[in-house]
VOGU-3710 file (C-alpha; in Angstrom, 3 decimals, decimal comma):
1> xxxxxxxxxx> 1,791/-28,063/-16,499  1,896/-26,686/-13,151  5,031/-29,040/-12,427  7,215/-27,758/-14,836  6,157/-24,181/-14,182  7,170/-24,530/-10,597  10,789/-26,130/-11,491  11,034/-23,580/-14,018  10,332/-21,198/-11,181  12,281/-22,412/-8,699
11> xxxxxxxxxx> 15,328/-22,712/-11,285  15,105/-19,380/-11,947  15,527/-17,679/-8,384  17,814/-17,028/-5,462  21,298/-15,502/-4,947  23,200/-15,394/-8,670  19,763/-15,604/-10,221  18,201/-12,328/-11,650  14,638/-13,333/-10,261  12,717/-11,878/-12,407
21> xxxxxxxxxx> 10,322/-14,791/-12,219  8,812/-13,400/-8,759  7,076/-10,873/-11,494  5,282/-13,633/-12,782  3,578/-14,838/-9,223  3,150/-11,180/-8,440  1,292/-10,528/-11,406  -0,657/-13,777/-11,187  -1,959/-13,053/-7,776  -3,058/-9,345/-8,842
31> xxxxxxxxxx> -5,165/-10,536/-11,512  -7,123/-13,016/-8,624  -6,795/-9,252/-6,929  -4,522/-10,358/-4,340  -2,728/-7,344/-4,204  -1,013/-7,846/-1,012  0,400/-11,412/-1,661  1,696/-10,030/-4,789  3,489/-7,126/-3,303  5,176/-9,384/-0,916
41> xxxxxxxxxx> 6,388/-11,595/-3,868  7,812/-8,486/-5,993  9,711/-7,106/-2,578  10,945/-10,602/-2,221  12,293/-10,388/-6,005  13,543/-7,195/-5,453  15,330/-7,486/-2,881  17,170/-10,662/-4,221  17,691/-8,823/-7,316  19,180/-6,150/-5,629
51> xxxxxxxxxx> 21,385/-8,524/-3,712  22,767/-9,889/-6,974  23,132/-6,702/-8,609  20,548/-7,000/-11,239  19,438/-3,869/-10,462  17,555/-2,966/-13,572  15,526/-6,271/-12,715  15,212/-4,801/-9,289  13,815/-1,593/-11,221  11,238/-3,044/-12,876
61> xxxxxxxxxx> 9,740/-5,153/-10,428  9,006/-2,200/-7,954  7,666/-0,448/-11,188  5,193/-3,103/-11,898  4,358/-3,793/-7,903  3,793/-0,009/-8,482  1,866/-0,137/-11,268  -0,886/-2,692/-9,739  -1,027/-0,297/-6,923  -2,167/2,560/-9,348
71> xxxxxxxxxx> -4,780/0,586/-11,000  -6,524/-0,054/-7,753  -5,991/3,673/-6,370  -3,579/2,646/-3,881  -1,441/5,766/-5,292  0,740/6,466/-1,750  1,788/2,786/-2,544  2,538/3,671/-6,074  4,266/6,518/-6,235  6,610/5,487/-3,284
81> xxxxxxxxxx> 7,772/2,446/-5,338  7,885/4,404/-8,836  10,392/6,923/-7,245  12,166/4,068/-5,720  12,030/1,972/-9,011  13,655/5,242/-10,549  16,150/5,344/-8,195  17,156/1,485/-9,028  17,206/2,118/-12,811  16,243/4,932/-14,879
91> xxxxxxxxxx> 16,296/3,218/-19,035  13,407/3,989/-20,955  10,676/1,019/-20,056  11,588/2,454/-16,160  10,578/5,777/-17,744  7,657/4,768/-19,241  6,098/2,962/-16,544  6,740/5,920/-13,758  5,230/8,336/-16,043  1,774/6,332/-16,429
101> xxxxxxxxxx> 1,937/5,653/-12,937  2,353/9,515/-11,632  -0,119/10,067/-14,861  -2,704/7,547/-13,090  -2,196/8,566/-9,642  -3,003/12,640/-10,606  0,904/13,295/-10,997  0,683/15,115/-14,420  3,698/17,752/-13,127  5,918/14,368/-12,591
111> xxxxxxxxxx> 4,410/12,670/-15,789  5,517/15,640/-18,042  9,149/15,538/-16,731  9,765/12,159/-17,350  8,109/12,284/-20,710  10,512/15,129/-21,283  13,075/13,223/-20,347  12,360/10,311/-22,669  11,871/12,172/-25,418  15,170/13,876/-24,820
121> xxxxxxxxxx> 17,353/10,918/-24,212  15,539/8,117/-26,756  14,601/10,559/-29,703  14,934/7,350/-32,139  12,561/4,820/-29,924  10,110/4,928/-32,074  7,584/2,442/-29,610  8,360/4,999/-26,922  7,531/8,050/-29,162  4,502/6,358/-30,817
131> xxxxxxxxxx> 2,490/4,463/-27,990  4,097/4,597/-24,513  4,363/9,074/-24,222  1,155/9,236/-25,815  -0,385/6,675/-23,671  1,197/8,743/-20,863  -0,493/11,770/-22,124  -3,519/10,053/-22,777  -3,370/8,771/-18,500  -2,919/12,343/-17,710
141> xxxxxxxxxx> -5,795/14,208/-19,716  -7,748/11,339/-17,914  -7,031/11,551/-14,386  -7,567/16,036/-14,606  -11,046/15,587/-15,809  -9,926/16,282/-19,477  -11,746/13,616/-21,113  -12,504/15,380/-24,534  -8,313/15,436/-25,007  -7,791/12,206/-23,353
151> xxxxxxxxxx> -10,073/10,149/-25,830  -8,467/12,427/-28,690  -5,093/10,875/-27,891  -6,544/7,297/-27,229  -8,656/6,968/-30,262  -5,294/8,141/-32,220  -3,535/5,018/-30,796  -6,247/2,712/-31,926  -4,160/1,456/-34,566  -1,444/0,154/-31,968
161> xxxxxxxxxx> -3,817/-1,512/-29,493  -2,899/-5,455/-30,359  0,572/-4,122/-30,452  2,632/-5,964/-27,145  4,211/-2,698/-26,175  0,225/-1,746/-25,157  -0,207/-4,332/-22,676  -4,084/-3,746/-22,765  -3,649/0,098/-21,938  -4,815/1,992/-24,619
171> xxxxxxxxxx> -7,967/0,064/-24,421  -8,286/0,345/-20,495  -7,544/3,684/-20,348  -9,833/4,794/-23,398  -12,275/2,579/-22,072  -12,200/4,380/-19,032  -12,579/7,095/-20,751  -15,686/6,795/-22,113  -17,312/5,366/-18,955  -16,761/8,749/-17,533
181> xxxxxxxxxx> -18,277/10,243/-20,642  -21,445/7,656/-20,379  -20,575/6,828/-23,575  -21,774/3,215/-22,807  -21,183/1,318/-26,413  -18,108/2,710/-26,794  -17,101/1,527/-23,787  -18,393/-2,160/-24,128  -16,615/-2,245/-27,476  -12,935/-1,372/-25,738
191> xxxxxxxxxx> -13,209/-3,875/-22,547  -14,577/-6,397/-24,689  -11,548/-6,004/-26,785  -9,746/-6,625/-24,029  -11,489/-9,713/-22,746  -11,518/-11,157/-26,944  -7,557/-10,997/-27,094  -6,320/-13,154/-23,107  -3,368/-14,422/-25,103  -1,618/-11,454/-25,775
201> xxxxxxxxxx> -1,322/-11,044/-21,666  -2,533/-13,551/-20,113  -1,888/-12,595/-15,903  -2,382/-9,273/-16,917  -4,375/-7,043/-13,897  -5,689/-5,043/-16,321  -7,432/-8,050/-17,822  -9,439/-8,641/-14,506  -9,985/-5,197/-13,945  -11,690/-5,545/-17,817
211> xxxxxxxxxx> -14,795/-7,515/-16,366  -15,467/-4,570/-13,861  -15,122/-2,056/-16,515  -17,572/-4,643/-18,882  -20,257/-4,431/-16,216  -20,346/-0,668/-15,556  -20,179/-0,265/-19,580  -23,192/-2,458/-20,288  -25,210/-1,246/-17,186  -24,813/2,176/-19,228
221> xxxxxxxxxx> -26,411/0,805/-22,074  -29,523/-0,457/-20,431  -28,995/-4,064/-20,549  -29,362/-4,823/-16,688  -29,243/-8,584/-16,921  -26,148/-8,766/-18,902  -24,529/-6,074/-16,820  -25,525/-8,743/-13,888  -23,569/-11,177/-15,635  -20,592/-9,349/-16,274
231> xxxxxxxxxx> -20,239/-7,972/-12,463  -21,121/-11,747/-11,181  -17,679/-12,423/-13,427  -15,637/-9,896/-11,928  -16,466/-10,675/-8,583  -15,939/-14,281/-9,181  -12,136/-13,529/-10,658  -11,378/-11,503/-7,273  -13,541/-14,204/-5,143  -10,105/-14,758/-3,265
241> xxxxxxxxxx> -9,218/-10,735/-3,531  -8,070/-8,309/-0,586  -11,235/-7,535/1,384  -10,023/-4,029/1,812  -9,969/-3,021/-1,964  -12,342/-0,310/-2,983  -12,913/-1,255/-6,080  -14,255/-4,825/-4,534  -16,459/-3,126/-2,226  -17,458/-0,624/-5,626
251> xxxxxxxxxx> -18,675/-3,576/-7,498  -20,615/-5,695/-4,631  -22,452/-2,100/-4,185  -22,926/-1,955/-7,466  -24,284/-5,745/-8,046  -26,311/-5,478/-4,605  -27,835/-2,090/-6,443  -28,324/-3,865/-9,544  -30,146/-7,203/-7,579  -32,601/-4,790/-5,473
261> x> -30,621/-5,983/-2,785
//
C-alpha cells in the first residue's frame, strides 16, 4: 500500500543512504510523462548519492534521467547527462545505457566506441554480448534511416525479449522499426507485446510510450476506430504530462486528425 511504499521510501534516502529509491519516483512520474518532475527527483538522488559517495548509484541515475530524455527527443538533455553519468561511473550497465542513448539520440560515432569498449573490457558478459550491444546496434541502424539492418538485428533478439535485461527495448525499438517501414501488423504485434507483459516493468516509460506506438500501428492497418481507442489511452496516461512535449502535441494532432477535428 501506498503507506508502506512511502516509509519504505523515506527509509531509504538522505545522507549515509545510497538513494537509489529517487529512481523509482523519477521513473514513476515519466511514465504519467512528467518528465520534468522526474528529472528534478533523479538530480535530487544524484546529488545525495554523490554526497555519500555512492557514486556508481549517482551514475546510474543520471543515465536513466538520460535515458527518458532520449525517448522523448529531448537529446541535448540526454547526452549531457550520459557523458556526465560516464564521468560518475563507467561499469558495464553505465556502458550500456550511454551507448543506446548516443544510439537514440543519432550518436552512432559515440555508440560504436563504447560498444568497443564493452566488448573489450567484459568479453565474458554474456547478457552484454547477447542483448544489450546488439540492442545498441539495433538503436543505431534505426536512428540513420537503416531500417532493413535495424529490424535484421531486432528480429534476431526476439528470443530474448521477456528476458529482464530487455526492459521492453527490443520490442520498442523493433516496433519502431516497423512503423517507419508501414509495416502496420508487425508493429501492433510488438507494442502489444509490450502492453500484454506490465509486470515485468511496471513504471517503465517505455510502457506508456507503448500506447502511442499501439495507435500509430493500428491506424496503419486501417482500423480507425480502434486506433481512436488506443490514442484516447495514451493521452489519458500523459493527461497530467509536460505540455511542452512533442510527442503530446504529435498524438493530440494525430487524434484531432483521426476525429475530423
Amino acid at each position: 500500500n501506498r503507506e508502506a511504499a512511502t516509509q519504505l521510501f523515506n527509509a531509504s534516502i538522505g545522507l549515509g543512504q545510497t538513494n537509489a529509491a529517487y529512481g523509482w519516483e523519477a521513473r514513476t512520474a515519466a511514465f504519467r510523462g512528467q518528465v520534468h518532475a522526474s528529472h528534478d527527483l533523479f538530480r535530487r538522488g544524484l546529488q545525495l548519492a554523490v554526497q555519500g559517495g555512492f557514486n556508481e548509484v549517482a551514475s546510474q541515475l543520471a543515465l536513466s534521467d538520460a535515458e527518458i530524455h532520449a525517448t522523448v527527443n529531448q537529446c541535448t538533455d540526454a547526452t549531457q547527462e550520459a557523458t556526465e553519468g560516464l564521468g560518475l561511473g563507467r561499469d558495464n550497465f553505465a556502458l550500456e545505457r550511454a551507448s543506446r542513448i548516443y544510439a537514440l539520440c543519432g550518436q552512432p560515432a559515440l555508440a560504436a566506441t563504447l560498444v568497443k569498449e564493452l566488448t573489450s573490457r567484459y568479453p565474458q558478459a554474456t547478457l552484454t554480448l547477447r542483448i544489450a550491444v546488439p540492442m545498441t546496434e539495433g538503436a543505431s541502424a534505426l536512428s540513420r534511416g537503416d531500417y532493413a539492418q535495424a529490424l535484421k538485428i531486432l528480429a534476431g533478439l526476439r528470443i530474448y525479449d521477456r528476458a529482464p535485461k530487455s526492459e521492453y527495448w527490443i520490442q520498442y525499438l523493433r516496433g519502431l522499426t516497423h512503423l517507419r517501414l508501414k509495416n502496420g501488423a508487425e508493429a501492433v504485434a510488438d507494442f502489444r507485446s509490450i502492453l500484454d507483459h506490465r509486470g515485468e516493468n511496471p513504471n517503465s516509460s517505455l510502457y506508456s510510450l507503448a500506447r502511442l506506438g499501439l495507435a500509430r500501428a493500428t491506424l496503419l492497418t486501417g482500423d480507425t476506430a480502434l486506433a481512436r481507442r488506443a490514442y484516447a489511452d495514451f493521452l489519458e496516461t500523459w493527461k497530467d504530462a509536460d505540455e511542452d512535449l512533442e510527442l503530446l502535441a504529435q498524438a493530440r494532432a494525430e487524434l484531432a486528425r483521426l476525429s475530423g477535428t
